[in-house]
C-alpha positions in Angstrom: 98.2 -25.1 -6.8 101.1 -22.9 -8.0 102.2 -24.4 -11.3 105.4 -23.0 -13.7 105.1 -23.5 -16.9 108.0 -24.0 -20.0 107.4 -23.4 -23.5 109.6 -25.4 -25.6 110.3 -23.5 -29.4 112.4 -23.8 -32.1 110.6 -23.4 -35.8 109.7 -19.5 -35.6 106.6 -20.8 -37.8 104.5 -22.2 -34.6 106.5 -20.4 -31.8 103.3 -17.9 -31.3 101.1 -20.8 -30.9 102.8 -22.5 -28.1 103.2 -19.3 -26.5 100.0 -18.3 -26.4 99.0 -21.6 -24.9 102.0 -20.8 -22.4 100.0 -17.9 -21.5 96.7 -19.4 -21.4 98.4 -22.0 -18.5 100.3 -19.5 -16.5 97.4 -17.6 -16.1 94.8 -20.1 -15.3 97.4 -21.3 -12.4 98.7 -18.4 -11.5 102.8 -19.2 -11.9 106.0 -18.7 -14.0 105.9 -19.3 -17.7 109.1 -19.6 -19.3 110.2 -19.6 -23.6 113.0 -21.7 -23.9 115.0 -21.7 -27.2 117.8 -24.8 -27.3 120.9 -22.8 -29.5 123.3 -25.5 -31.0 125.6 -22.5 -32.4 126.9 -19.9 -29.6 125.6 -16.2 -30.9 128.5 -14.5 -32.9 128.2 -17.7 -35.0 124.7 -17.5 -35.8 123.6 -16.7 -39.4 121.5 -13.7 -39.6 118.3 -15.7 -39.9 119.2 -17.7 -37.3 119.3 -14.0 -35.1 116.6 -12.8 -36.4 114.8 -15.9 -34.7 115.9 -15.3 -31.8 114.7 -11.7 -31.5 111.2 -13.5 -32.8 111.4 -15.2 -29.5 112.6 -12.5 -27.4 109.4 -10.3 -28.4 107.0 -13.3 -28.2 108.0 -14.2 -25.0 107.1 -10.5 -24.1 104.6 -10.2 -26.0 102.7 -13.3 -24.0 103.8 -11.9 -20.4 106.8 -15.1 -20.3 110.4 -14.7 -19.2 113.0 -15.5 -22.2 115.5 -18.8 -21.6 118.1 -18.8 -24.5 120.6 -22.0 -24.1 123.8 -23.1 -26.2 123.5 -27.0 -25.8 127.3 -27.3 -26.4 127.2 -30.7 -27.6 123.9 -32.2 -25.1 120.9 -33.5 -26.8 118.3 -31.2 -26.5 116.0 -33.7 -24.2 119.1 -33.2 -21.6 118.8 -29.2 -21.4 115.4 -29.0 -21.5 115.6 -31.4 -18.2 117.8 -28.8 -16.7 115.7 -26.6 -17.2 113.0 -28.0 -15.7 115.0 -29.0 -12.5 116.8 -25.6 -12.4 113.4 -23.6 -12.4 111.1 -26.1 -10.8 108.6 -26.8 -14.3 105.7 -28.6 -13.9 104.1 -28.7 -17.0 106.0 -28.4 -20.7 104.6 -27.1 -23.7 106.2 -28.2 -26.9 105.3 -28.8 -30.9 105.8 -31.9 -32.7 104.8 -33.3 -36.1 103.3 -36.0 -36.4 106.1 -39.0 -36.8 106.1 -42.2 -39.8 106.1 -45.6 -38.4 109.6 -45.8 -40.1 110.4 -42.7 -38.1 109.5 -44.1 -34.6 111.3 -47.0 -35.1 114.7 -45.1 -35.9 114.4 -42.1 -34.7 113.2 -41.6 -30.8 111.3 -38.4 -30.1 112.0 -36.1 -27.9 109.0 -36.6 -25.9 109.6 -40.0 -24.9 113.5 -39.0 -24.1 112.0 -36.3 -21.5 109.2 -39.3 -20.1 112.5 -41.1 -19.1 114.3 -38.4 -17.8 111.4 -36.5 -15.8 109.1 -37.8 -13.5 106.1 -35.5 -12.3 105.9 -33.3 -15.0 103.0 -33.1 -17.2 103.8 -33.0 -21.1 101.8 -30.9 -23.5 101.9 -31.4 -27.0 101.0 -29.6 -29.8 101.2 -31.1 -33.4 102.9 -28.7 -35.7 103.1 -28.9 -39.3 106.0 -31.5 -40.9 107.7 -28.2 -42.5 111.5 -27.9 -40.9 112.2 -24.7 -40.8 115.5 -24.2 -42.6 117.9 -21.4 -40.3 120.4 -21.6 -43.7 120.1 -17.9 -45.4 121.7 -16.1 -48.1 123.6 -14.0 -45.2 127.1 -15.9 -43.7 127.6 -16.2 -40.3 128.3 -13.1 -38.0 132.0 -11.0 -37.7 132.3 -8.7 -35.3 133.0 -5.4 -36.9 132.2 -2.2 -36.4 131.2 0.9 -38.2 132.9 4.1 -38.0 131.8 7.9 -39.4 133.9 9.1 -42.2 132.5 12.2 -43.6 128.6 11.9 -43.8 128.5 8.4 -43.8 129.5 5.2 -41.7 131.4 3.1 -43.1 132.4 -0.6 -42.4 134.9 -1.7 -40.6 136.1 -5.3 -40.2 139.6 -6.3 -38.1 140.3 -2.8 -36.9 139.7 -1.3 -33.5 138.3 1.8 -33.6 137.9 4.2 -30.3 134.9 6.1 -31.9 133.6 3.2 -34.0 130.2 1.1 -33.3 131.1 -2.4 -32.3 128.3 -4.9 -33.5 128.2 -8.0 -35.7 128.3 -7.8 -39.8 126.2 -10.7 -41.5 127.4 -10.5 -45.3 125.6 -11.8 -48.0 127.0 -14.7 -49.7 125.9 -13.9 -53.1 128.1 -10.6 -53.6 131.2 -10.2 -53.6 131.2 -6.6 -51.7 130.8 -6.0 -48.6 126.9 -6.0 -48.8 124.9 -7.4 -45.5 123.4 -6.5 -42.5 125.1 -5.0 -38.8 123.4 -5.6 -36.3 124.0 -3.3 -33.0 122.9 -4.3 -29.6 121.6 -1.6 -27.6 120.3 -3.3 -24.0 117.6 -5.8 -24.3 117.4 -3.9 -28.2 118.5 -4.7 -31.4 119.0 -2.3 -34.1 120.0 -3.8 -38.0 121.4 -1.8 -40.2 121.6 -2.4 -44.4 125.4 -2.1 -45.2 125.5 -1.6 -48.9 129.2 -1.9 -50.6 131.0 -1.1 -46.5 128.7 1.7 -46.3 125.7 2.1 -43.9 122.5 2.7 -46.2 121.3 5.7 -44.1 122.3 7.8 -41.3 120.3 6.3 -38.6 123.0 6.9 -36.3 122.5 10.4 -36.8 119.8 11.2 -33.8 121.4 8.8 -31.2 
């Protein structure tokens, strides 16, 4: 019987885990496996951690032969999209991680596995237990302008607030700690991301150059 399968991650610290037991499931019955990644922040307002995540995810999910779900929750609890998701691509089985919980913890706080029991029926749950570590998406980066950067000369400079028809559009995570424009850009090329160290407005190195 033709089962499709829905890796549930979040902490980047036991994503490969669940996706390799994704794989290990698809495979022994032959359907769809899915990584799906619940965002509470749209995209241009992650921090840069919080993108680099996300390409984590992206590559495991090709890595492991699974198709990549990314969705903003915009204001649901996460049991409710991940029951979407299920509905809208026909799961059968879910694969998620979860630490192990207090009695104090039970009592006030419900886990998300019994909130998906109540909303699913027919779908078996898989559960992994993951380390109690949260992972913490805060960095020393800000959240993401769009910006671009523009060639002056030899280099590319920085460029925030300005429209340029030559310029590179892509999003600038600065780094709270300084008080120059010192961060990362981060160019989106297809289903590739390219980051680039900005150091005082001005690209590191020309890797521009050869494309």
């Amino acid at each position: 019987m033709k089962e499709n399968i829905l890796v549930c991650v979040s902490n980047p610290n036991h994503a490969e885990r669940l996706a390799r037991r994704g794989k290990k499931l698809k495979e022994a019955f032959q359907g769809e496996g899915y990584i799906l990644s619940v965002e509470n922040r749209k995209q241009e307002e992650f921090t840069f951690n919080e993108l680099q995540t996300k390409y984590l995810f992206e590559s495991l999910a090709e890595k492991y032969g699974l198709k990549m779900l990314a969705k903003y929750a915009g204001g649901k609890k996460t049991s409710n999209v991940i029951a979407e998701v299920v509905r809208d691509y026909e799961i059968t089985q879910i694969i998620l991680g979860q630490a192990v919980q207090t009695k104090l913890e039970r009592i006030v706080r419900p886990s998300l596995i019994n909130e998906l029991f109540q909303l699913l029926d027919g779908v078996d749950i898989h559960v992994a237990e993951v380390s109690r570590k949260v992972h913490d998406p805060s960095d020393d980066t800000d959240k993401g302008l769009r910006a671009q950067i523009v060639k002056k000369g030899s280099d590319y400079h920085l460029i925030i607030g300005e429209n340029h028809e030559n310029g590179v559009n892509g999003i600038f995570y600065k780094e709270l700690s300084s008080d120059f424009s010192n961060g990362f850009f981060v160019i989106q090329r297809e289903n590739n991301h390219e980051v680039l160290r900005i150091h005082h407005g001005i690209v590191d190195n020309n890797i521009l150059e050869d494309n």
